[in-house]
Structure formats: structure tokens, C-alpha cells
DSSP file (Angstrom, degrees, kcal/mol; ACC not computed):
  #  RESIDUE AA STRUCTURE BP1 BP2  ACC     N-H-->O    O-->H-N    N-H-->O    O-->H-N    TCO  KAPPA ALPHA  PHI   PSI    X-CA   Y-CA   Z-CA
    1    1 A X              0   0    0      0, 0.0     2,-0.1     0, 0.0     3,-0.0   0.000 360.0 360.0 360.0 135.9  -33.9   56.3  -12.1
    2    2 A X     >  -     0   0    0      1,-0.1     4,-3.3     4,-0.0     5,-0.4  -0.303 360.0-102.9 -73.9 163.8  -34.8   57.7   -8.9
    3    3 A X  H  > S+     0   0    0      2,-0.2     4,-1.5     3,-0.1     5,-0.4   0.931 123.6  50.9 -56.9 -30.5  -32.3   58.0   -5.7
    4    4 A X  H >> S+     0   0    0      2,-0.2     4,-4.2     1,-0.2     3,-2.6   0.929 102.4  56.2 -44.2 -85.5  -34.5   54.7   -4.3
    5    5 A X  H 3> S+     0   0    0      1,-0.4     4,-1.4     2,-0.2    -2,-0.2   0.671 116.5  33.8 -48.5 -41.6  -34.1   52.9   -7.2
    6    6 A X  H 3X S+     0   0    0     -4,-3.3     4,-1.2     2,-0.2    -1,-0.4   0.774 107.8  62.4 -86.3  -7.8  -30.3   53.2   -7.0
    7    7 A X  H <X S+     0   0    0     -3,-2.6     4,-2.2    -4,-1.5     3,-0.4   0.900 110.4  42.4 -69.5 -46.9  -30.0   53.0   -3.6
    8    8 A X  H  X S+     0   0    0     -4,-4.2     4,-3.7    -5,-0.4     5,-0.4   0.969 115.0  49.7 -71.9 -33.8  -31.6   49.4   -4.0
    9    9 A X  H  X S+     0   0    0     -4,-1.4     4,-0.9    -5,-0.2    -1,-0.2   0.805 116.0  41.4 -70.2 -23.6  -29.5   48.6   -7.0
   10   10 A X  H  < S+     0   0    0     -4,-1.2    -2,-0.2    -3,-0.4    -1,-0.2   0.906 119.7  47.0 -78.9 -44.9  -26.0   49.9   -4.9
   11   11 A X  H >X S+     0   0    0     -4,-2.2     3,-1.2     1,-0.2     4,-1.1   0.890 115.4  45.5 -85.0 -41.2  -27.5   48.0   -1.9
   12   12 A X  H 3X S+     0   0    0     -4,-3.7     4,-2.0     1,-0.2     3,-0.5   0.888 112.9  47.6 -53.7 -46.9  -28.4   44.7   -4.4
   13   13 A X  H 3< S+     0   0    0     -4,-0.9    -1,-0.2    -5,-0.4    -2,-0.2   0.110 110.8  61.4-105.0  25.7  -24.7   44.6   -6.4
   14   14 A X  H <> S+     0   0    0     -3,-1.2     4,-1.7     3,-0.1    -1,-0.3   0.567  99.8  45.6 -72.1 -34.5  -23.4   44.8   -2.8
   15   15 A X  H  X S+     0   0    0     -4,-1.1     4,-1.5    -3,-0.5    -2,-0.2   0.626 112.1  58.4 -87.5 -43.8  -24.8   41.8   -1.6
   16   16 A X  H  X S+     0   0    0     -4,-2.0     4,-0.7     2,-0.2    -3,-0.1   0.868 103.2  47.3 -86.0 -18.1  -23.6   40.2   -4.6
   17   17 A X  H >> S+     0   0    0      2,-0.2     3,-2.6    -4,-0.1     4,-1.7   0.992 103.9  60.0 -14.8 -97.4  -20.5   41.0   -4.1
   18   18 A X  H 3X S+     0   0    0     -4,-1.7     4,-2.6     1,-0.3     5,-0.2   0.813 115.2  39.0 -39.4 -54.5  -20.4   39.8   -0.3
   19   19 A X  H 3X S+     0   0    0     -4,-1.5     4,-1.3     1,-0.2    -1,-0.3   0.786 111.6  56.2 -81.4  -3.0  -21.5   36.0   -1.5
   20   20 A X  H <X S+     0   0    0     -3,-2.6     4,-1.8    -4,-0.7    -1,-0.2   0.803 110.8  46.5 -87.0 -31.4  -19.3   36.2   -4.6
   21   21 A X  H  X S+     0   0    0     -4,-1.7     4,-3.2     2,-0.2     3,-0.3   0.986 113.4  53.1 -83.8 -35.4  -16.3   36.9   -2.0
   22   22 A X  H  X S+     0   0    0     -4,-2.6     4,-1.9     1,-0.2     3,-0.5   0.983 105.8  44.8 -28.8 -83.4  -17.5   34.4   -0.2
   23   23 A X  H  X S+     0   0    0     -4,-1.3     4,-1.0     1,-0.3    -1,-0.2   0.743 109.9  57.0 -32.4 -40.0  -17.5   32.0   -2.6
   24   24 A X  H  X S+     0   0    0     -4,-1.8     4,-0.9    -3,-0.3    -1,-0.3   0.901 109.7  46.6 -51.3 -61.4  -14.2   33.0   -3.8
   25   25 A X  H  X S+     0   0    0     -4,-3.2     4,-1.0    -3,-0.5    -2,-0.2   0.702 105.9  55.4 -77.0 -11.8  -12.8   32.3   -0.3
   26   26 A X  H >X S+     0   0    0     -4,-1.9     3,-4.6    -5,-0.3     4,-0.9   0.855 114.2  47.1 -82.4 -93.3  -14.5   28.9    0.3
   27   27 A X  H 3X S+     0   0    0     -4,-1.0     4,-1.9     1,-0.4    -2,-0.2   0.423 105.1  52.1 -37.8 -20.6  -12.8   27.8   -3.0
   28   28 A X  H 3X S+     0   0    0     -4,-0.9     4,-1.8    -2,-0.2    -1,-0.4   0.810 106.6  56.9 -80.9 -28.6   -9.6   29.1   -2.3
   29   29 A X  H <X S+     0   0    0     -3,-4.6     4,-1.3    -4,-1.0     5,-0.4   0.954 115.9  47.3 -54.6 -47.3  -10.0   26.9    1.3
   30   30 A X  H >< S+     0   0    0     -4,-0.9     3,-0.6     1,-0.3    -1,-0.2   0.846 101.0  51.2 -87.9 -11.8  -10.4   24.3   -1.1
   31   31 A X  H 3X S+     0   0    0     -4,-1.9     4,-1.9     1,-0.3    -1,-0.3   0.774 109.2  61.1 -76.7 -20.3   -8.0   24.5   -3.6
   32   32 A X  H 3< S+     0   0    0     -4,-1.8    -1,-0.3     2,-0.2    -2,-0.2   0.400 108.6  38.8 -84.6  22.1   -5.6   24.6   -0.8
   33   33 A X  T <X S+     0   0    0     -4,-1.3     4,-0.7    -3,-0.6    -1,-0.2   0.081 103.4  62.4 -56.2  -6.5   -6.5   21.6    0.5
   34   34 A X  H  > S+     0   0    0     -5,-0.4     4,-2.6     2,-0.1     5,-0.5   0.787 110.9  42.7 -89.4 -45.6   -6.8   20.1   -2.4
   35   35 A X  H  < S+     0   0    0     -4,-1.9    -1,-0.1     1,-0.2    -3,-0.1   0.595 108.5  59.4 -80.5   3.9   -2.7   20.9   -3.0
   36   36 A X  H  > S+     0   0    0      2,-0.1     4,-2.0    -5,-0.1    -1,-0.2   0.732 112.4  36.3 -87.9 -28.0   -1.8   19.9    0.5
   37   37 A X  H  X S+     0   0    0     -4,-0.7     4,-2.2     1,-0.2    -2,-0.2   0.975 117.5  52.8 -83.3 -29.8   -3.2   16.2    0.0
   38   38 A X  H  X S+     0   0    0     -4,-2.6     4,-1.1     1,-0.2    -1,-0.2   0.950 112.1  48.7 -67.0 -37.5   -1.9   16.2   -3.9
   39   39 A X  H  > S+     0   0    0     -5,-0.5     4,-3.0     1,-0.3     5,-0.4   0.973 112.1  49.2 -78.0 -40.5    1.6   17.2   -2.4
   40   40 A X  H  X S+     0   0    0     -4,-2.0     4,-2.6     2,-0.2    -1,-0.3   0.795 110.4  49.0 -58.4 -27.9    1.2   14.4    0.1
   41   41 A X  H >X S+     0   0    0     -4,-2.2     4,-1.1    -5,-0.2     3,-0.8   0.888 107.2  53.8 -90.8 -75.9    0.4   12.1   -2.3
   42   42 A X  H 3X S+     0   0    0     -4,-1.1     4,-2.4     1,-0.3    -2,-0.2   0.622 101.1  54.2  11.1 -73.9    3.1   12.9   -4.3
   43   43 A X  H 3X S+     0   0    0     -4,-3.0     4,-2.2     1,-0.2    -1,-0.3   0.924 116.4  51.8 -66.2 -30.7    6.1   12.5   -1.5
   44   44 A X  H <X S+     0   0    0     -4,-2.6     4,-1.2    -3,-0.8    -2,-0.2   0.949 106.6  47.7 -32.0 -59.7    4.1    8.7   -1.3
   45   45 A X  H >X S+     0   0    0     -4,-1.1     3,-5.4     1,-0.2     4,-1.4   0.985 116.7  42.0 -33.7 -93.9    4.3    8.3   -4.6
   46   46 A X  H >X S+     0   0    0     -4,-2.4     4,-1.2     1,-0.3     3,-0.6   0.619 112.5  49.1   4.6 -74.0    8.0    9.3   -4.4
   47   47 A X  H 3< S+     0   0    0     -4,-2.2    -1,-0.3     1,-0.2    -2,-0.2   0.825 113.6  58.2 -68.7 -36.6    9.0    7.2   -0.9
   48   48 A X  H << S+     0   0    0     -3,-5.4    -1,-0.2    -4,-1.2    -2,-0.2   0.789 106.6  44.3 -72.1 -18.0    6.9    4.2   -3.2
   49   49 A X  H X< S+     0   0    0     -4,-1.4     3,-2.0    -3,-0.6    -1,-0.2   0.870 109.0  56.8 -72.1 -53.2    9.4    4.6   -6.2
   50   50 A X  T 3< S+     0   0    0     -4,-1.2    -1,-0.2    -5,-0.2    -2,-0.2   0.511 108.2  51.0 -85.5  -3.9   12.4    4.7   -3.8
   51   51 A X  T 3  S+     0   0    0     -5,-0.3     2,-0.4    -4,-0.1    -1,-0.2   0.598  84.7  94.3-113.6   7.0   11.3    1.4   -2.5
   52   52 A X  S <  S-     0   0    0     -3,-2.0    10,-0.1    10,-0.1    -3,-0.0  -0.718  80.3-108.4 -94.9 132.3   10.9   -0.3   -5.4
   53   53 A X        -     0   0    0     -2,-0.4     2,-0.4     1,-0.1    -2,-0.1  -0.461  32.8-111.0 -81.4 155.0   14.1   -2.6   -6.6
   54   54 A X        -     0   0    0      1,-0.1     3,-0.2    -4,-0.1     6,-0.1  -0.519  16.1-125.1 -86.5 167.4   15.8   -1.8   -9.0
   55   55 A X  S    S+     0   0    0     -2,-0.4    -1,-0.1     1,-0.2    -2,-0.1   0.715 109.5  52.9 -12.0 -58.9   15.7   -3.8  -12.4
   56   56 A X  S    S+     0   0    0      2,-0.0    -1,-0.2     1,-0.0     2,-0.2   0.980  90.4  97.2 -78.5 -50.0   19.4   -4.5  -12.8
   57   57 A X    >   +     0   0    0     -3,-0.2     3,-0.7     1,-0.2    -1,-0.0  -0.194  43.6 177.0 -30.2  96.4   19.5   -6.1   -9.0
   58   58 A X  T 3  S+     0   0    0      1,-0.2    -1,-0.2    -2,-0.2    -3,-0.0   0.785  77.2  45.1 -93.7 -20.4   19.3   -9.6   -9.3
   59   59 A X  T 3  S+     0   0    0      2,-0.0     2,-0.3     3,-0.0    -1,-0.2   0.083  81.2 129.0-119.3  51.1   19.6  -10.4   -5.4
   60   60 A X    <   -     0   0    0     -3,-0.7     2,-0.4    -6,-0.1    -7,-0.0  -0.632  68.0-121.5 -69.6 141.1   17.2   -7.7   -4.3
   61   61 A X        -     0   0    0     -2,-0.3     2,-0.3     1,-0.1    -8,-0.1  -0.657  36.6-119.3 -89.2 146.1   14.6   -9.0   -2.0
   62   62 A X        -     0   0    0     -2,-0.4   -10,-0.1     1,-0.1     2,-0.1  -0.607  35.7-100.2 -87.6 147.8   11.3   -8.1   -4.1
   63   63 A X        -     0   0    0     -2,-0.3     2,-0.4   -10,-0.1     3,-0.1  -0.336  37.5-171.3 -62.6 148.3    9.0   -5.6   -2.1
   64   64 A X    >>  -     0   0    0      1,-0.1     3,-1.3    -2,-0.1     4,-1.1  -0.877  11.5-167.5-134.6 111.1    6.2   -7.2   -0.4
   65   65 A X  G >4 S+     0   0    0     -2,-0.4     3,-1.6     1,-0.2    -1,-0.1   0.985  94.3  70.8 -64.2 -47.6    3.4   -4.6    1.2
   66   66 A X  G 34 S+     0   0    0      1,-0.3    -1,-0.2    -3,-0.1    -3,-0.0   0.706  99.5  41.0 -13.4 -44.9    2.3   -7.4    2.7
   67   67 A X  G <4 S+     0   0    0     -3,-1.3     2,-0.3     2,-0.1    -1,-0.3   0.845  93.5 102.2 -72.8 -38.3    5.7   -7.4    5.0
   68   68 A X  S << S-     0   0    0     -3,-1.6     2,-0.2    -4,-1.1    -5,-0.0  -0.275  71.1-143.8 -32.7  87.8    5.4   -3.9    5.3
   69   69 A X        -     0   0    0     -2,-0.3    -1,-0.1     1,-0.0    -2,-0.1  -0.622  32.9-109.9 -79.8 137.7    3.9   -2.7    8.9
   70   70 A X    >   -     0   0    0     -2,-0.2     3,-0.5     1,-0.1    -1,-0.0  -0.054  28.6-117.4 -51.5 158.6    1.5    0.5    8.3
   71   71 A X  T 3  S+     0   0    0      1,-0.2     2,-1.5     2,-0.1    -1,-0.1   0.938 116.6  58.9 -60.2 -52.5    3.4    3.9   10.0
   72   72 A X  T 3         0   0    0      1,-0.2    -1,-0.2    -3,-0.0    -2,-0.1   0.126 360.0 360.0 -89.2  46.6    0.4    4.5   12.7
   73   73 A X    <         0   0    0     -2,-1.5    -1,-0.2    -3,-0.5    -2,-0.1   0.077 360.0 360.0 -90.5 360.0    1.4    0.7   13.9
């Protein structure tokens, strides 16, 4: 190979490199976002569990969402 001919090939598997870190850093944006809303859904989950009566409680009021007023209310 001539000094061209690698010079273009250094210059080539540079360039891919630069979108491959790219790409690599766009996906890491998104896998953390994707595990801040799964952790948020989670402590829902959670808060939804805790709100639920339990079984053995016979003069538990049954959940209603219906009753429920949203938080940003």
C-alpha cells in the first residue's frame, strides 16, 4: 500500500470510530432514561401495592381510583 492509501484508510477507520462513539453515547442517553422512567414506575407500582387493602381486613374501605384526586390537582 502506498502512504495515500493508508493515510485514507487511518483517516476512514477514524471517522468510523467518531459515529460509532457517537452512537454509543446517544444509547447510553437512552438507556438512562429508559432506567430513570422504569425506576419511577417501579416506586408507582410500589406506592400502588401499599394502597391496596389488605385480604385479611374485613372493614377496609376498598380502593376506588375513582376517589382518588390526580397529584398535579
Amino acid at each position: 500500500m502506498t502512504r495515500e492509501q493508508l493515510e485514507a484508510r487511518v483517516t476512514e477507520l477514524e471517522i468510523q470510530v467518531a459515529w460509532q462513539d457517537d452512537a454509543l453515547s446517544s444509547l447510553s442517553d437512552t438507556v438512562a432514561r429508559l432506567q430513570q422512567t422504569l425506576d419511577l414506575q417501579q416506586a408507582q407500582l410500589r406506592l400502588l401495592y401499599q394502597r391496596l387493602p389488605e385480604k385479611s381486613s374485613d372493614d377496609a374501605v376498598p380502593f376506588s381510583p375513582v376517589d382518588e384526586v390526580p397529584p398535579h390537582y
